[in-house]
C-alpha positions in Angstrom: -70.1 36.4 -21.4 -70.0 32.9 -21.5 -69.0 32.8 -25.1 -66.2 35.0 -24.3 -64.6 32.7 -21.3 -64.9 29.8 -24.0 -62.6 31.5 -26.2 -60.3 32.5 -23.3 -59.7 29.5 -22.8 -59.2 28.0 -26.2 -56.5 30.7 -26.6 -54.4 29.2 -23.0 -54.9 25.8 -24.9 -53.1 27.0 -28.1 -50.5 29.2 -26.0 -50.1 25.9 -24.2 -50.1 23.6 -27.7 -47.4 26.4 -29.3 -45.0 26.5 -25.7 -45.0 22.1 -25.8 -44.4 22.4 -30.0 -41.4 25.1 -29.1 -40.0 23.0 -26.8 -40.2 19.9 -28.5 -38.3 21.4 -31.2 -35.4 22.6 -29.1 -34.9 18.9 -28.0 -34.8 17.2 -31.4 -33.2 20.0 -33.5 -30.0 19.3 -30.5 -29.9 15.7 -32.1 -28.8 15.8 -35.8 -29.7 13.1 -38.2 -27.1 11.2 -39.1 -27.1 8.1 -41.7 -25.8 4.7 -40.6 -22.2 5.4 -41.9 -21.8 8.6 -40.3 -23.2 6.9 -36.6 -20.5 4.2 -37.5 -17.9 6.8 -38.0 -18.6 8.9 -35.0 -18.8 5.6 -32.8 -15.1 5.0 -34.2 -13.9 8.5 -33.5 -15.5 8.7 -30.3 -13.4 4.8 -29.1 -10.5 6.5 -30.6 -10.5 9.7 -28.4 -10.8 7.3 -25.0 -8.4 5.7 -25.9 -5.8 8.8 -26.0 -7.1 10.6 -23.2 -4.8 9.2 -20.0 -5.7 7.4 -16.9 -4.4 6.3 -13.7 -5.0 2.8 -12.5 -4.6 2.5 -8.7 -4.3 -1.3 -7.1 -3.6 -1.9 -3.0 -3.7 -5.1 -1.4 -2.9 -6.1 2.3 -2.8 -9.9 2.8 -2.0 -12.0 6.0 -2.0 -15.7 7.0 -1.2 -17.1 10.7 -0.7 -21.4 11.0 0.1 -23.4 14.3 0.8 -26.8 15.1 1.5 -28.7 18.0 3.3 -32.1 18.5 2.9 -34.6 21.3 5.1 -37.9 21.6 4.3 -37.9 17.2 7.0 -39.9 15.6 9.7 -37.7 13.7 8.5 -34.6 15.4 9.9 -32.6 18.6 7.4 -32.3 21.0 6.2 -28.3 21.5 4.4 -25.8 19.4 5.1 -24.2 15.9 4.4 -20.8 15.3 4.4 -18.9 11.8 2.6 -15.7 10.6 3.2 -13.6 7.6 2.4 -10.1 6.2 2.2 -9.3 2.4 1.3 -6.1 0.8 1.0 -5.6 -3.3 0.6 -2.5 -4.6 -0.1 -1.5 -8.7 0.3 2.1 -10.0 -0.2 2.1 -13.8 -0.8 4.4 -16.1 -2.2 3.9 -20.1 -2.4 6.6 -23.1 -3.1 5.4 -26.6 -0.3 2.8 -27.2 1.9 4.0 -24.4 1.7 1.9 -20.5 3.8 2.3 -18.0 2.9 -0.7 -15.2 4.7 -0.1 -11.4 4.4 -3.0 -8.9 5.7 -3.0 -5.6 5.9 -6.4 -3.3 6.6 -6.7 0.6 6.8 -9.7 2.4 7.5 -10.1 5.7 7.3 -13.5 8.0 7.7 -14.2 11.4 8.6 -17.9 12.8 8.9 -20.1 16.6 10.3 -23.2 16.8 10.5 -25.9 19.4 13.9 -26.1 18.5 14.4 -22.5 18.8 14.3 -20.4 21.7 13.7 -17.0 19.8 11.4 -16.0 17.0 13.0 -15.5 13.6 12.6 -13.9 10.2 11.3 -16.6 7.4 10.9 -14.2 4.8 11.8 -11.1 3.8 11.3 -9.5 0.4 11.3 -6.2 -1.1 10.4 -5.9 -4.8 9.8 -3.3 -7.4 9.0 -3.9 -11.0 8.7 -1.2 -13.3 7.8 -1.4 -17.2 7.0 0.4 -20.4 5.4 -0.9 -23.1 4.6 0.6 -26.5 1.9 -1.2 -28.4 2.1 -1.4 -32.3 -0.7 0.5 -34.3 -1.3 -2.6 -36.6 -0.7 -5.1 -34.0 -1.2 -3.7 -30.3 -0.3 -7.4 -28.8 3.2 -6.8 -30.1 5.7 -4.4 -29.0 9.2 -3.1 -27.6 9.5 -2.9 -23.8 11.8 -1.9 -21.3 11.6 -2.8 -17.6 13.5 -2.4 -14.4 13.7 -4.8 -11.8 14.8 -4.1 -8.0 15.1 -7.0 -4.8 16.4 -7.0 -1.5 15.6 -7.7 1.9 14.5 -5.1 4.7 16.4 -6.3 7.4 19.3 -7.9 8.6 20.2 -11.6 8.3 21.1 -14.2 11.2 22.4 -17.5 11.6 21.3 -19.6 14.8 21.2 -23.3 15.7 19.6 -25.8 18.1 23.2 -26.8 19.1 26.8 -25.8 19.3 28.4 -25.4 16.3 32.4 -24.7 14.7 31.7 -21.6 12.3 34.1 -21.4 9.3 34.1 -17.9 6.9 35.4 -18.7 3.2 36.1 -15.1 1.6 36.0 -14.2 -1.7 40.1 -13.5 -1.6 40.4 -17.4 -1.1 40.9 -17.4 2.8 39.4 -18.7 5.8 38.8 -17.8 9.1 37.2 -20.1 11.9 34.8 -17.9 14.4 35.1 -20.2 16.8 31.7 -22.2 18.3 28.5 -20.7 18.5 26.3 -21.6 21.6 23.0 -22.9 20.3 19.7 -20.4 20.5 22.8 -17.6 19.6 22.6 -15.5 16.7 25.2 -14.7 14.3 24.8 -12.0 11.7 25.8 -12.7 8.1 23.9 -10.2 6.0 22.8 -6.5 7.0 19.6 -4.6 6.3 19.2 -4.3 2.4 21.8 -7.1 1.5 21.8 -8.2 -1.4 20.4 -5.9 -3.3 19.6 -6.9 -7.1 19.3 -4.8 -9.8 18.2 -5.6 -13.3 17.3 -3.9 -16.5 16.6 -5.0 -19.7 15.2 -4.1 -23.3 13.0 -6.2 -25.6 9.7 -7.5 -27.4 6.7 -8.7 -25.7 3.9 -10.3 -27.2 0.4 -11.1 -25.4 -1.1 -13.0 -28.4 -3.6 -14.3 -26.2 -5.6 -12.3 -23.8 -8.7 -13.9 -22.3 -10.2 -14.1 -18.8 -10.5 -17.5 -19.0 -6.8 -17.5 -20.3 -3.9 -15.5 -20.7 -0.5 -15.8 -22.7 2.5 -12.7 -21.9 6.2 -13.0 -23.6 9.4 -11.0 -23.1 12.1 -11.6 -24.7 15.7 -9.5 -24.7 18.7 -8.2 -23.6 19.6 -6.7 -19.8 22.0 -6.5 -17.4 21.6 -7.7 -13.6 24.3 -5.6 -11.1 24.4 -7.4 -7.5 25.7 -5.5 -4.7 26.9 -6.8 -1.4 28.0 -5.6 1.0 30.9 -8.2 2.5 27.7 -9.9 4.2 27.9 -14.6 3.9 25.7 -17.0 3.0 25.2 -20.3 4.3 27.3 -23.0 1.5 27.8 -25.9 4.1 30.2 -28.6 2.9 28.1 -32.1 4.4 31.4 -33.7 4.8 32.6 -31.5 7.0 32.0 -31.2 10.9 32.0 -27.1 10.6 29.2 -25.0 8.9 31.2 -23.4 6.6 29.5 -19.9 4.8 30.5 -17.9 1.3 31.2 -14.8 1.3 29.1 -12.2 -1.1 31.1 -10.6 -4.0 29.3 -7.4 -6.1 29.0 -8.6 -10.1 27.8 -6.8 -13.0 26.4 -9.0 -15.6 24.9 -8.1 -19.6 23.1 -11.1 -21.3 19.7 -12.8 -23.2 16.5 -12.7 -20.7 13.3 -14.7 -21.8 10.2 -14.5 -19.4 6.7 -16.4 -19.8 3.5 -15.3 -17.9 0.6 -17.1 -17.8 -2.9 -17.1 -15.5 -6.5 -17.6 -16.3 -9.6 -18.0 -14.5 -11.6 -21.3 -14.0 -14.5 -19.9 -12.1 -15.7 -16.6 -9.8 -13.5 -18.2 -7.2 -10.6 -20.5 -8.6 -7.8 -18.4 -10.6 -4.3 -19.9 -11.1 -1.0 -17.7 -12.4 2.1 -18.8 -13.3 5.4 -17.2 -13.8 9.0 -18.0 -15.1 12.0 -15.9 -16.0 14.9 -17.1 -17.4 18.3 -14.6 -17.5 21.7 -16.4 -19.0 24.7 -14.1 -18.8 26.8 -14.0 -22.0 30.0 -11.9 -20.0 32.2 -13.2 -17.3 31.4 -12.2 -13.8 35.0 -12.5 -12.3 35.9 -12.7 -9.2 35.8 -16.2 -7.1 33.0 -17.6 -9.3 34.8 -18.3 -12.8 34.4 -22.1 -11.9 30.6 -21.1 -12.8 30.4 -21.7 -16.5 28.1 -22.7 -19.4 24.7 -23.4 -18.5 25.5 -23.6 -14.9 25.0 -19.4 -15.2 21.5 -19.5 -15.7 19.8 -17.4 -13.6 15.7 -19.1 -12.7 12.8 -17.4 -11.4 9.8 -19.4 -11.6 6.5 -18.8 -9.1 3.2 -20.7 -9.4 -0.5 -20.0 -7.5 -3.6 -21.8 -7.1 -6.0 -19.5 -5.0 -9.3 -20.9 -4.3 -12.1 -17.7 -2.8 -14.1 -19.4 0.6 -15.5 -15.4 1.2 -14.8 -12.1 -0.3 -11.8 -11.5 1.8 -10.8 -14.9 2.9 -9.0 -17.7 0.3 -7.3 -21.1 0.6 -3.6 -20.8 -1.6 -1.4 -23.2 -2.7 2.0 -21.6 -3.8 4.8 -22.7 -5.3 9.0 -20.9 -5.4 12.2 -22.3 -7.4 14.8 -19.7 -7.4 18.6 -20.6 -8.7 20.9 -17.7 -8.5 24.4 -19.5 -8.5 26.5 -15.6 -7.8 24.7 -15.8 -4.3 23.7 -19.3 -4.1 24.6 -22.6 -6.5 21.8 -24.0 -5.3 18.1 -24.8 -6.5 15.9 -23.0 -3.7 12.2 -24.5 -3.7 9.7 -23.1 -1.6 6.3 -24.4 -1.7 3.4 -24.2 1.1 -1.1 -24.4 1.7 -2.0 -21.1 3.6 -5.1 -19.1 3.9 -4.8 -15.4 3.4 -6.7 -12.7 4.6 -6.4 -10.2 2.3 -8.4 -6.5 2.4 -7.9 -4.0 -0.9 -6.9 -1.1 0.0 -7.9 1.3 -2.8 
């Protein structure tokens, strides 16, 4: 009896030994020996497939920033309270398969402004922007490739003119003539521009190179031909001749123009919380525009867009900016347009 329950139970340890043996060879017969060449191979293969399989890249951010000052019997400055908050919303939608990208980037700024000088609150920015690209990486060189983009501006809303004081109003139109409005009481507003005016289109076709792409650096080139279409839509904008009394405004002519556009991009990262980007785009049309702008000419048709940022992190959702804006667009206004400005944004992703 007692030899018998011995051998029962050396027969459960060899059913038990042959189950783990059987099971142990399922496991390791799954993974096939391969030599260092083939694992090479397969690793290459298996890069190669993720590569052309396709994938979404979804970006939302929703920034802020509020400042106020207020004066008191300080030299230069009329006494009262300054008031200016702004809203800013970036969104990325871009989408990568094997050497193909298509990059979508949608901008909306919106800002708000009170004076002491000014009774009512008005607009101080107002931006809607789309950018749109393809790019098609070489096999042999994937930092080098044709491109096309489109680019799309405008504002949102209408455009008004309004003063501290009394002013003559004079309207130069694009036929040559004038027409004096009359005086407007201070604190009134005049509108020049509607909703959507101007709206600027531009395309263009080309290389771009990023021969140098680092987080601590990184270098993007386009260079090609395009076209920029403005339309207006008989809206002004302020040209005031100094040696005149009047405030004298142009009005807004629709041009279609085809020429050479050349646009640098660089940024980089100094540290977890200190990046810096810089951008400039250069667009010089080689046709004549027509209309009341012909005494535009040579190099005075270069179109600038240049925009520079130094963001400094104080939390995750808080940062300390300094930015910088010179815009020339001489078909809406021969001026240079510098913006430049310290705010801190609050800023939330929202996907």
């Amino acid at each position: 009896m007692k030899v018998c329950k011995q051998n029962c139970m050396v027969i459960k340890m060899i059913i038990c030994f042959i189950m783990v043996l059987i099971l142990c060879t399922e496991v390791f017969s799954a993974q096939t020996y391969l030599p260092d060449q083939k694992i090479t191979e397969k690793i290459k293969s298996d890069t190669k497939k993720d590569k052309e399989i396709s994938h979404w890249e979804l970006k939302g951010k929703l920034s802020s920033n509020f400042s106020f000052t207020n004066n008191k019997n300080y030299v230069g400055q009329t006494d009262g309270s300054i008031y200016q908050f702004n809203i800013i919303t970036e969104e990325d939608v871009n989408w990568r398969k094997g050497q193909h990208e298509v990059l979508n980037n949608l901008q909306i700024k919106y800002g708000l402004s009170k004076t002491p000088q000014l009774e009512d609150i008005f607009k101080s920015q107002d931006q809607f922007k789309y950018l749109g690209t393809y790019l098609y990486r070489l096999k042999q060189i994937p930092w080098l490739g044709p491109f096309a983009r489109l680019n799309f501006s405008t504002s949102l809303f209408s455009g008004y003119y309004v003063s501290s004081s009394d002013e003559e109003l004079i309207l130069n139109y694009a036929d040559g003539s004038s027409q004096n409005v009359g005086s407007l009481e201070a604190n009134t507003r005049y509108k020049i521009v509607d909703s959507f005016e101007p709206m600027t289109i531009r395309g263009n076709l080309g290389f771009f190179a990023n021969p140098y792409d680092k987080k601590e650096f990184k270098l993007n080139l386009k260079f090609g031909a395009g076209f920029q279409k403005i339309i207006a839509k008989d809206g002004f904008v302020l040209a005031d001749d100094s040696g005149t009394s009047e405030i004298e405004f142009k009005q807004l002519e629709d041009s279609d123009e085809a020429g050479l556009e050349f646009e640098v991009d660089v940024s980089g990262i100094i540290s977890d919380n200190i990046n810096w980007s810089f951008v400039a785009n250069l667009f010089f049309p080689l046709n004549d525009s027509g209309g009341s702008n012909d005494d535009i000419d040579g190099i005075d048709k270069l179109n600038t867009d240049i925009e520079g940022k130094f963001s400094s992190k104080i939390t995750k959702n808080v940062s300390l900016d300094y930015f910088l804006i010179i815009k020339r667009l001489p078909l809406i206004v021969d001026e240079w347009q510098i913006q430049n400005g310290v705010v801190v944004n609050v800023s939330y992703n929202l996907f």
